[in-house]
C-alpha positions as CSV (number, residue, x, y, z in Angstrom):
1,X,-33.5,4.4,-19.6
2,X,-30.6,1.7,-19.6
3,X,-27.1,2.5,-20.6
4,X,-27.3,2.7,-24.4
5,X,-30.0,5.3,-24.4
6,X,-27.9,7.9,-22.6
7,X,-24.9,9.7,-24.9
8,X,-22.9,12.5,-23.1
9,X,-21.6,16.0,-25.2
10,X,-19.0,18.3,-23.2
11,X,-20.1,21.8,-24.5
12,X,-17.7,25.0,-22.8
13,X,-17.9,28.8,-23.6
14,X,-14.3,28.9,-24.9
15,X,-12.0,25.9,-25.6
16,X,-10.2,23.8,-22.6
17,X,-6.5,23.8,-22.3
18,X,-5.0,21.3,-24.4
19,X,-2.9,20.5,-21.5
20,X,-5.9,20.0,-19.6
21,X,-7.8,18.5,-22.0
22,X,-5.6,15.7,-23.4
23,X,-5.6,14.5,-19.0
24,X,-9.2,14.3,-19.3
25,X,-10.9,11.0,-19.8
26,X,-14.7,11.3,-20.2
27,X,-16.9,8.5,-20.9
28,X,-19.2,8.5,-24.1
29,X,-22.2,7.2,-22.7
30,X,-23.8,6.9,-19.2
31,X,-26.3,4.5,-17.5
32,X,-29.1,7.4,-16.3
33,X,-29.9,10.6,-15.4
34,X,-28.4,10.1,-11.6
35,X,-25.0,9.0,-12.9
36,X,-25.0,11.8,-15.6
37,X,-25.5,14.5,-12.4
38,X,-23.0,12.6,-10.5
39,X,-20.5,12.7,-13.5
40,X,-21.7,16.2,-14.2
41,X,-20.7,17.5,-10.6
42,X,-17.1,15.3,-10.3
43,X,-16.0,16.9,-14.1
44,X,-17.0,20.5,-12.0
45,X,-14.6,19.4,-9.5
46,X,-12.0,18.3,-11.6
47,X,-11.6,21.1,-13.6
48,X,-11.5,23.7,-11.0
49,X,-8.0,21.7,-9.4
50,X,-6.7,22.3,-13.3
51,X,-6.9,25.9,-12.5
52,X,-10.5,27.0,-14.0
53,X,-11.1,28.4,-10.6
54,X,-14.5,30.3,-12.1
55,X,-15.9,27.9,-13.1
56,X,-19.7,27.7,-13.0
57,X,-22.0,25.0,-12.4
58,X,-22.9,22.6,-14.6
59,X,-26.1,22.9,-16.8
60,X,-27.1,19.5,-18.0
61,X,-29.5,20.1,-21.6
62,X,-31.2,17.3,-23.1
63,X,-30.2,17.3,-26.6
64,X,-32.5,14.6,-27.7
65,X,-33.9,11.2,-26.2
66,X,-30.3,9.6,-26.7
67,X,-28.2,12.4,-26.0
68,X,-27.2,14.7,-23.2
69,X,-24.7,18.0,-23.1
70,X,-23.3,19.1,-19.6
71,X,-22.6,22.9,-20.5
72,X,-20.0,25.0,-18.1
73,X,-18.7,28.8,-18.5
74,X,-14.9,27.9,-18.0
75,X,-13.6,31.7,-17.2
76,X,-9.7,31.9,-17.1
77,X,-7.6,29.4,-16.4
78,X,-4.6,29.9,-13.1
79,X,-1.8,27.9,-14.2
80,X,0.0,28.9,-10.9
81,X,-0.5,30.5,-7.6
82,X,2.6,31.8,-4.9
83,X,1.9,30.7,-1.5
84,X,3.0,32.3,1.4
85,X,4.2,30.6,4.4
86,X,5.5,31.5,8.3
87,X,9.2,30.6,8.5
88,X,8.2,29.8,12.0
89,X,5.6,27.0,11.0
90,X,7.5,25.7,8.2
91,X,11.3,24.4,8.0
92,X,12.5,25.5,4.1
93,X,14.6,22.0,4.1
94,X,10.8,20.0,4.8
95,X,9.1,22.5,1.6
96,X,11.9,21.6,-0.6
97,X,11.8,18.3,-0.5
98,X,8.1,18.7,-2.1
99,X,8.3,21.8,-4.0
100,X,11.1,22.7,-6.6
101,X,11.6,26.2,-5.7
102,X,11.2,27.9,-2.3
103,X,12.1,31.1,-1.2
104,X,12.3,32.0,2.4
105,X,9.0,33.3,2.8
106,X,7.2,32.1,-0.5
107,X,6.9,29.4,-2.9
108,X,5.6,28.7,-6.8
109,X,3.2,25.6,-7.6
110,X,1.1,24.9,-10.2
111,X,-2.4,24.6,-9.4
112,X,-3.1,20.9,-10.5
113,X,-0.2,20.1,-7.8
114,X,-1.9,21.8,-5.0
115,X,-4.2,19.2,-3.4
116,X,-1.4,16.4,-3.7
117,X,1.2,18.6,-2.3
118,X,-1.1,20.1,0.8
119,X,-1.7,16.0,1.8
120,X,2.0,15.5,1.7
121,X,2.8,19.2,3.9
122,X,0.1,17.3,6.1
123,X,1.9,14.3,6.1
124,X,5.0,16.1,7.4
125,X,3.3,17.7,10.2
126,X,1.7,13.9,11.2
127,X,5.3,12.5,11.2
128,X,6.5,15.4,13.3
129,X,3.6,14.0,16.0
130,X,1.2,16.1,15.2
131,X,-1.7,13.5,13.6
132,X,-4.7,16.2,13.6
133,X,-3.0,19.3,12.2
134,X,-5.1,21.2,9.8
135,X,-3.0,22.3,6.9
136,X,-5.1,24.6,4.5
137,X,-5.1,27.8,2.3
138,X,-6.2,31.2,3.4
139,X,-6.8,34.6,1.4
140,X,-6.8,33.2,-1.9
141,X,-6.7,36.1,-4.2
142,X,-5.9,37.0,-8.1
143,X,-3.0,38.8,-9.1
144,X,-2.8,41.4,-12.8
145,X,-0.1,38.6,-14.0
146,X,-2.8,36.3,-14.1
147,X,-2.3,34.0,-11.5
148,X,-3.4,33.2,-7.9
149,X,-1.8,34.0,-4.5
150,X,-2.9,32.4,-1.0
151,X,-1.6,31.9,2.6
152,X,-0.8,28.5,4.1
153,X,-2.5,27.9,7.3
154,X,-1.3,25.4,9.9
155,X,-3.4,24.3,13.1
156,X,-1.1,22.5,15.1
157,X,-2.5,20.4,17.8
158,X,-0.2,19.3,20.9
159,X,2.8,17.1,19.6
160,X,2.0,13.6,20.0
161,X,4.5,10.4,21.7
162,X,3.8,6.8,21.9
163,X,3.0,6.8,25.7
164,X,2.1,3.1,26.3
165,X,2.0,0.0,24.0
166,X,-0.5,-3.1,24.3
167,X,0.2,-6.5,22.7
168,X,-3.0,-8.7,22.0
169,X,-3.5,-12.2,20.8
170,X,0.4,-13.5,21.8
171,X,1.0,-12.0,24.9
172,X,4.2,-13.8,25.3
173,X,5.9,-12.2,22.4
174,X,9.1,-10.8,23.6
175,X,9.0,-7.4,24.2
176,X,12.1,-6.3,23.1
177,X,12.0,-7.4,19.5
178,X,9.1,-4.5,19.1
179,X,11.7,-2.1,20.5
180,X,15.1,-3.4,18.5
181,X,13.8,-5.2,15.2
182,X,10.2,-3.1,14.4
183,X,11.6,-0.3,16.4
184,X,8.5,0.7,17.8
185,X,9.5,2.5,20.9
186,X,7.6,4.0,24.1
187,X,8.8,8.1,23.9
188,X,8.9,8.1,20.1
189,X,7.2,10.8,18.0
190,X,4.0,9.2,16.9
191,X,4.2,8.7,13.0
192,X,1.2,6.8,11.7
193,X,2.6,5.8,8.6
194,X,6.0,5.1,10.3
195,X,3.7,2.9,12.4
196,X,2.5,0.7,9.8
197,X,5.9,0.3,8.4
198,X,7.4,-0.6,11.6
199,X,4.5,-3.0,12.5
200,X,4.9,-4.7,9.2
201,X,8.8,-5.7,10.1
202,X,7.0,-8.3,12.8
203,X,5.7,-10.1,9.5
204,X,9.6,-11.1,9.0
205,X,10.6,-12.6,11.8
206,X,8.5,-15.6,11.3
207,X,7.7,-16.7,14.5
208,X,4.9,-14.3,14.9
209,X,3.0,-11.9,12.4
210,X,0.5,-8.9,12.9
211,X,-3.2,-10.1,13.0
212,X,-4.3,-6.8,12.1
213,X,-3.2,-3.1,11.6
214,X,-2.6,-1.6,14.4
215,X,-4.7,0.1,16.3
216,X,-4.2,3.7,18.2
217,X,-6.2,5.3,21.4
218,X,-5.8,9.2,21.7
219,X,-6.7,10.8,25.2
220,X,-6.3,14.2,26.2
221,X,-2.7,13.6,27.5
222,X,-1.8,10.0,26.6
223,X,-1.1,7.9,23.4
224,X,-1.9,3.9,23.2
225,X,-0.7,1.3,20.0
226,X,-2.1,-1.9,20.3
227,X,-0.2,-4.5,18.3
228,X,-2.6,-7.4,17.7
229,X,0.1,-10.4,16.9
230,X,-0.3,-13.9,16.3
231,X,2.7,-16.6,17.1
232,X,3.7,-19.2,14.7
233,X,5.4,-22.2,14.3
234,X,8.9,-21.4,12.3
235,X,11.2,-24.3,13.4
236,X,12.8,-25.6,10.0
237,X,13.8,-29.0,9.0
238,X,15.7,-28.8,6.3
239,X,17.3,-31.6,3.7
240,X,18.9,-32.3,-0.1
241,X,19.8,-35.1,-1.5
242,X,22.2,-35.2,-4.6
243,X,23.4,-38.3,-6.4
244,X,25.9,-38.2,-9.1
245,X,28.1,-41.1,-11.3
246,X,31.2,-41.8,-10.0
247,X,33.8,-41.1,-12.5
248,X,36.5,-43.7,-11.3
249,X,34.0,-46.7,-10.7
250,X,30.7,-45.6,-12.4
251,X,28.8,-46.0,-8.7
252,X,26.4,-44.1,-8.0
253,X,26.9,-41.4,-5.1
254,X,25.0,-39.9,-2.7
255,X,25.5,-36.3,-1.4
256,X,23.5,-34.1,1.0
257,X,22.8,-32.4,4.3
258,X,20.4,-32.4,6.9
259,X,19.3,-28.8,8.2
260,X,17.7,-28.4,11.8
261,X,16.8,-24.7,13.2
262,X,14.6,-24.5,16.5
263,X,13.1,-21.0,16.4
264,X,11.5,-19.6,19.7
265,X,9.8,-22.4,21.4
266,X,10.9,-20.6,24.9
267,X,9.3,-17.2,23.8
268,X,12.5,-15.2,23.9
269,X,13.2,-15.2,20.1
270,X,16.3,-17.6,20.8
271,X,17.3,-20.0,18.3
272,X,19.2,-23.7,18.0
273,X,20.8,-24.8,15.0
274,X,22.0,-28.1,14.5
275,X,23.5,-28.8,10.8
276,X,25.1,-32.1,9.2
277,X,26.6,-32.8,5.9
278,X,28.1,-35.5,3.9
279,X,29.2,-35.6,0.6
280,X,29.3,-39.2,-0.2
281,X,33.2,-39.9,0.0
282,X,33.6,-40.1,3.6
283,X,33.5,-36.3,4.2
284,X,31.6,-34.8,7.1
285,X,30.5,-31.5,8.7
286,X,28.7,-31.2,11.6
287,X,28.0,-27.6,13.1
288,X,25.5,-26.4,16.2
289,X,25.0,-22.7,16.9
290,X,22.8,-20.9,19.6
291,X,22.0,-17.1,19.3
292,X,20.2,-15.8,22.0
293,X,19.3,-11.9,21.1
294,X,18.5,-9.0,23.5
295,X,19.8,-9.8,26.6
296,X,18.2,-8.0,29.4
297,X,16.1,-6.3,26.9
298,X,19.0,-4.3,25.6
299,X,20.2,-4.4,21.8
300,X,23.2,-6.7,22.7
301,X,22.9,-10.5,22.1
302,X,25.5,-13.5,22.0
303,X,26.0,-16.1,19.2
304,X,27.7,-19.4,20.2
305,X,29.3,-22.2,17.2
306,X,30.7,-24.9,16.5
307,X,32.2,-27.2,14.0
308,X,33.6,-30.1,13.6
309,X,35.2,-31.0,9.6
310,X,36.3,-34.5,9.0
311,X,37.6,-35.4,5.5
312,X,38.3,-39.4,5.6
313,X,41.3,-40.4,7.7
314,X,42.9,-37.3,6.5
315,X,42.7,-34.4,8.7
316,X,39.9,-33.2,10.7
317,X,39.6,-29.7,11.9
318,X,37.4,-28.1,15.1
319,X,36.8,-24.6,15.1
320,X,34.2,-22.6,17.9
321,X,33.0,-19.2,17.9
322,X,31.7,-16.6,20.4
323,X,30.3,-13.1,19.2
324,X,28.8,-10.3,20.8
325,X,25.9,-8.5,18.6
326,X,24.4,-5.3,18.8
327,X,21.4,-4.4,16.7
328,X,21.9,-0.7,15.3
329,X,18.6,-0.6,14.1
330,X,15.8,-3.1,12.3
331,X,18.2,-4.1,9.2
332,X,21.2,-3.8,10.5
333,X,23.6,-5.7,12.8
334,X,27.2,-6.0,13.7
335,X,29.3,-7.9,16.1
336,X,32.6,-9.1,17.6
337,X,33.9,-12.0,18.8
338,X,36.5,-14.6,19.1
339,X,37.1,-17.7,16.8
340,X,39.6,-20.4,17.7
341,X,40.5,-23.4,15.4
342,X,42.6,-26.8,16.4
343,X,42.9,-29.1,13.5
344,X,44.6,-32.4,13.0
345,X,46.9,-34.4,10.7
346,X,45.1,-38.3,11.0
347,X,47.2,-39.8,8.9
348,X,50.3,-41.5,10.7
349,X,52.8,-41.5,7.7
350,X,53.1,-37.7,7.0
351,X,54.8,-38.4,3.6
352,X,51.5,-39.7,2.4
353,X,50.1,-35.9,2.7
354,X,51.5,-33.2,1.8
355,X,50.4,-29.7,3.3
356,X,48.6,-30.8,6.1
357,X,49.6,-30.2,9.6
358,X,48.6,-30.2,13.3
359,X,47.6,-26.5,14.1
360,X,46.2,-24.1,16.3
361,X,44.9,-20.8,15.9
362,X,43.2,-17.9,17.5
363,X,41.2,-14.9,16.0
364,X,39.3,-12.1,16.8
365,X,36.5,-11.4,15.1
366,X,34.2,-8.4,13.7
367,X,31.1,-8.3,11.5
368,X,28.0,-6.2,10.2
369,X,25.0,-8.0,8.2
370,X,22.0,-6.1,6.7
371,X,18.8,-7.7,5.7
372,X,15.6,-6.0,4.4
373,X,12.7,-8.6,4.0
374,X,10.0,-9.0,1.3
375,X,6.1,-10.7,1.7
376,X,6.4,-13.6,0.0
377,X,6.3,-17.0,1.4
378,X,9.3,-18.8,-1.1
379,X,11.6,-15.8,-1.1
380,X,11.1,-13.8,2.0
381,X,14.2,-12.4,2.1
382,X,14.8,-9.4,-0.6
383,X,18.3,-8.4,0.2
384,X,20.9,-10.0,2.7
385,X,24.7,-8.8,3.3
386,X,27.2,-9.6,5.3
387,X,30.7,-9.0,5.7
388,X,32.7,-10.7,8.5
389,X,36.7,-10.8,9.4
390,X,39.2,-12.4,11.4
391,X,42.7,-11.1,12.5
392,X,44.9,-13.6,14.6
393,X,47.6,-16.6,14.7
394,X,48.0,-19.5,13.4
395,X,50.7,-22.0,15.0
396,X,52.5,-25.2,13.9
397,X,55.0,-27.5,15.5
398,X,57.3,-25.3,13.3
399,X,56.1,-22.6,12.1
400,X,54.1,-19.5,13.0
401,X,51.9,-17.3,11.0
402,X,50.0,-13.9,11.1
403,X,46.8,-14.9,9.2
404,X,43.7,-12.1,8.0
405,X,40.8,-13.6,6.4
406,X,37.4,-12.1,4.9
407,X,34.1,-13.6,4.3
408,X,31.7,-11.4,2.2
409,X,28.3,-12.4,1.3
410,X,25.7,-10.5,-0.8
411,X,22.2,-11.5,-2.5
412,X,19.4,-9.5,-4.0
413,X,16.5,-10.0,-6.0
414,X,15.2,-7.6,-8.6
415,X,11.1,-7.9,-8.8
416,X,10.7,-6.7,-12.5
417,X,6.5,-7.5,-12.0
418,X,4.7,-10.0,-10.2
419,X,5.8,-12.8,-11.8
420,X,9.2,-12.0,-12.4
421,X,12.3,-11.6,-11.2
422,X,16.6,-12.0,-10.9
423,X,18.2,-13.3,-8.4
424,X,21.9,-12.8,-8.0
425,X,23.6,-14.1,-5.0
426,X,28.1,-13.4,-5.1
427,X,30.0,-15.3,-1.9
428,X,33.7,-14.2,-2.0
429,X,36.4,-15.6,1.1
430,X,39.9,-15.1,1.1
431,X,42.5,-16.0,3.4
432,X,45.9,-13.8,3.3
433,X,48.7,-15.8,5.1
434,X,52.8,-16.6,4.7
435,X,52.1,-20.2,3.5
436,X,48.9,-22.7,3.7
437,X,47.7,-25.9,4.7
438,X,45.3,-27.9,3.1
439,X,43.4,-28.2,6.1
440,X,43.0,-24.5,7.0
441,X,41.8,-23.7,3.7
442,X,38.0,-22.9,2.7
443,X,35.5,-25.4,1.1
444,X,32.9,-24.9,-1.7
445,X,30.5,-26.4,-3.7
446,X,27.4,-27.6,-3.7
447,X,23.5,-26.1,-4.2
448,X,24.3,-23.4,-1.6
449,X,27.5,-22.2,-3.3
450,X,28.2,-23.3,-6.6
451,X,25.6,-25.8,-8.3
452,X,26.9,-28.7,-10.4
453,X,29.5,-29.7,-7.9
454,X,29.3,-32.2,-5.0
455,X,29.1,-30.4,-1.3
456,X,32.5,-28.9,-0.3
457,X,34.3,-30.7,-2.7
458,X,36.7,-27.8,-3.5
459,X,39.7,-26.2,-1.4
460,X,40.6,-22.7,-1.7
461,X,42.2,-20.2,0.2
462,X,40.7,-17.7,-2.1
463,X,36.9,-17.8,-4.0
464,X,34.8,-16.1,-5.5
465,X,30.9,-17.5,-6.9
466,X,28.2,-15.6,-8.5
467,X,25.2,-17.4,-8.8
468,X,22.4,-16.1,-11.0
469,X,18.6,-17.4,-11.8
470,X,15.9,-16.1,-13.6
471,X,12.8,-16.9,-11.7
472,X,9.4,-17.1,-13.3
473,X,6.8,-17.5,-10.2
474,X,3.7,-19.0,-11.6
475,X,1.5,-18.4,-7.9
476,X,2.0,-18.1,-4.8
477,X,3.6,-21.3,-4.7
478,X,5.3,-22.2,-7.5
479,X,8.1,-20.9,-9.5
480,X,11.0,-22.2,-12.0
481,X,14.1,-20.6,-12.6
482,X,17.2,-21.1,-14.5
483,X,20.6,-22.1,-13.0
484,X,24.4,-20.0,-14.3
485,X,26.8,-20.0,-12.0
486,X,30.3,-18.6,-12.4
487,X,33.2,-19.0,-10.1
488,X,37.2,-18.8,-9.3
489,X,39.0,-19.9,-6.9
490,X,43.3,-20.2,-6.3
491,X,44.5,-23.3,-3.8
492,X,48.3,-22.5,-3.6
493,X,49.2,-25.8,-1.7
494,X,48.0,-27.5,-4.9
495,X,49.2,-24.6,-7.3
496,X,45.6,-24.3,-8.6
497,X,43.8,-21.6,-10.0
498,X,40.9,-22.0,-12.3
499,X,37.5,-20.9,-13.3
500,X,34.1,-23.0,-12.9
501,X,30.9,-22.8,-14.5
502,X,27.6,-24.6,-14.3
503,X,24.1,-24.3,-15.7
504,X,21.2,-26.4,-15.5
505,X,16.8,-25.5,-14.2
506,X,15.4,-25.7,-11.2
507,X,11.9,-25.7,-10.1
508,X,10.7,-25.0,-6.6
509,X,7.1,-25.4,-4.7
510,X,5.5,-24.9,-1.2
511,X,3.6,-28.0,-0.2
512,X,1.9,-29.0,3.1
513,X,5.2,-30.7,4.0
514,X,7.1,-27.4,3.3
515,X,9.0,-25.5,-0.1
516,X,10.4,-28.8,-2.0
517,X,13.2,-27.6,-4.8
518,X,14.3,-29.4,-7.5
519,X,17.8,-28.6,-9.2
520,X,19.5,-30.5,-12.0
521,X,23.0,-28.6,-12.7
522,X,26.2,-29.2,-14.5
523,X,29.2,-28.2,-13.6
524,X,33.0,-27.8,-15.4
525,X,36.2,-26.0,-15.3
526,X,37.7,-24.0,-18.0
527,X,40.3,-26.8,-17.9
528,X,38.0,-29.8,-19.3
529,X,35.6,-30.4,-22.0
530,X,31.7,-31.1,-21.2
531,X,31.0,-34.3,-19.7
532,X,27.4,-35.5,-19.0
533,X,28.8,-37.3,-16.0
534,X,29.2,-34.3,-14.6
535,X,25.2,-33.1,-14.6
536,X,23.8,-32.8,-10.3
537,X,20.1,-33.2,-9.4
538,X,20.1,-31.8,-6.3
539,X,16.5,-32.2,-4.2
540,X,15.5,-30.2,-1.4
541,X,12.5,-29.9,1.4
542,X,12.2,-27.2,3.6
543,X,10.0,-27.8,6.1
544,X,8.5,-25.7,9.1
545,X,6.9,-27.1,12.4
């Protein structure tokens, strides 16, 4: 027979539950005789977790050549049974997380919930280190009110720890980020699903990545995880290149940055950045910054900066950094430090520039970032966060200030399906001080802050930028996204305070060379009309070595 010879008829002694009924899906025809047995035994099965308990075996009549009619004697259906537990076995928090009403000794569930919720009351006992407990019911018996009552039974094995841990494939990996960042610890309770989680945080720190699951060897009295990693290359060379119109001259101008991170090539997880920018009107930054995490294999680490800001022969301004880190747990650091400026007036008649001043300052420091991680190769970070202070001095020839600044940082992306998804991204710095100088205060713009705007082209001592996109992700490697940007920012010295916008497309791809992006933005303040002129086509290349 082939599959349009064989038609299928349900035929029960007395009608099935709507309820029931309407969750059923039954197919209209089947292929042969072996899948209609098959089918026959499964719909058995099925109907017996709905509650029909009595069910009786299946009696498969041939109606005709064409057609078949599986036949069942339903009985009574149980819509609930009361389960009895041991207060001793099972904490009443741990049920009612699961069930919606516990007593101390008892609880209510309807039958159709009854295999799902027995995996998950396994599940808890696996997470509690106990992977080959037995959870099952016992004395399963009718009551007159027409429902069922049982006993839950729990085997318990002996509790099980993480006794020993083996890494394979990149034996150099450095042990402690499988303590600090997966947090995959010798001592813990063994938790296989924890495990997998846990293993699955080494995917994000892109110098190495799990080959495989991991794998785990049980012994009478000992407990083995074998991490099977693989190291990869994950220094980045980063670049952009903007041009724009001049609006004084009509020249064309050239803006950018160069981007250089070295990433573990001493097998310690340390890393080396070394950052330069230019803006095309004789503006520079140059920054280099060395974090070296884990020292001694504890969850402390030290980050060292520093940068150097020139702006013509206007001012230029040095500042270096030292923290101390701690890692809390795999998302979540904080830190302290010290931060201490020295800038400098470069012009030699003072009258020419107003606001700026020789200064020193000095400033202690404290921080806490969180970042959760995502697989995907152009956006693999889902949510970052980070707030950081300062508290200190700042001194002048003349004049001496208590300064307190703030640096806040946030971006998420919504995943609305495969394909799609928001990005919103807010950066907000303030500085509260007596008076300001134009060469203390922050700089913005640019395609990491606010698009449409040449790099660090605006002074504030207070900002605020929300950058949104719309991304449409074609594959793996290719997406497009729109561009809205909305910002404020307040520069006392110059008596400013004003609002920006910008909005333009951008596309972005991986390549062989790395992710290439392509931006083309235009940006304005509430205080002038749209001008063309004013349109940025930002390009970038992120490549990894």
């Amino acid at each position: 027979m082939n599959a349009q010879q064989i038609s299928l008829q349900i035929d029960t002694d007395s009608p099935l539950d709507p309820v029931v009924k309407e969750r059923l899906v039954l197919p209209t025809r089947l292929s042969d005789l072996s899948e209609l047995t098959t089918f026959s035994d499964s719909l058995q099965n099925l109907l017996s977790k709905q509650g029909y308990i009595d069910i009786s075996r299946p009696t498969n009549i041939k109606v005709n050549d064409s057609t078949y009619s599986i036949s069942f004697q339903l009985g009574d259906r149980y819509a609930l049974i009361r389960i009895d537990y041991d207060p001793e076995n099972w904490n009443r928090k741990d049920l009612a997380r699961l069930i919606p009403k516990v007593e101390d000794d008892n609880f209510i569930l309807a039958v159709e919930q009854l295999e799902p919720t027995l995996q998950a009351l396994t599940g808890i006992q696996s997470a509690k280190g106990d992977p080959f407990a037995k959870v099952q019911l016992r004395n399963i018996r009718k009551t007159e009110d027409n429902s069922l009552r049982a006993s839950l039974s729990l085997e318990s094995t002996q509790g099980r720890t993480i006794d020993s841990l083996v890494i394979r494939g990149y034996e150099k990996f450095p042990p402690s980020f499988v303590r600090y960042y997966a947090g995959i610890r010798i001592g813990d309770v063994f938790d296989q699903a924890r495990l997998l989680e846990q293993a699955n945080n080494i995917n994000s720190l892109g110098f190495a990545r799990s080959s495989r699951s991991p794998e785990v060897f049980f012994e009478p009295d000992q407990t083995t995880v074998y991490l099977y990693l693989e190291k990869r290359n994950n220094n980045l060379f980063d670049g952009i290149l903007g041009f724009n119109t001049n609006e004084d001259d009509g020249n064309l101008e050239f803006n950018g940055y160069l981007n250089l991170e070295l990433n573990n090539n001493l097998n310690y997880g340390e890393q080396l950045s070394i950052n330069y920018k230019a803006d095309g009107r004789e503006q520079q930054n140059f920054r280099v910054a060395l974090a070296m995490p884990y020292l001694l294999r504890s969850p402390l680490g030290v980050e060292l900066e520093l940068k150097i800001f020139k702006r013509d022969s206007t001012f230029s301004t040095t500042d270096q950094q030292a923290r101390l880190t701690y890692q809390f747990d795999p998302k979540l650091i904080g830190s302290v430090g010290y931060k201490g400026y020295n800038s400098s007036n470069l012009r030699q008649d003072e009258s020419l520039v107003q606001d700026v001043a020789d200064y020193d300052a000095a400033f202690f420091t404290a921080g806490i970032r969180y970042i959760d991680n995502q697989d995907n190769i152009l956006f693999p970070i889902k949510t970052l966060a980070t707030i950081d202070s300062e508290w200190g001095k700042r001194e002048t020839d003349t004049l001496n200030d208590d300064q307190y600044k703030i640096a806040i940082y946030a971006h998420h992306i919504f995943n609305l399906n495969l394909r799609n998804s928001i990005y919103l991204r807010n950066e907000t710095r303030y500085i509260q001080s007596e008076d300001y100088l134009i060469n203390e205060l922050y700089r913005f713009g640019g395609i990491n802050s606010i698009r449409g705007f040449n790099e660090n082209s605006i002074d504030a001592q207070f900002y605020s930028v929300l950058n949104t996109e719309y991304r449409y992700q074609f594959n793996s490697g290719l997406y497009a996204h729109s561009i809205i940007d909305l910002g404020y920012f307040e520069n006392s010295p110059l008596n400013l305070k004003e609002k920006l916008y910008s909005f333009g497309l951008g596309i972005g791809f991986s390549t062989q060379a790395g992710v290439f992006k392509l931006n083309i933005a235009n940006g304005n303040s509430e205080s002038q009309n749209f001008k063309f002129s004013n349109t940025k086509i930002h390009l970038s290349l992120s490549s990894r070595f």
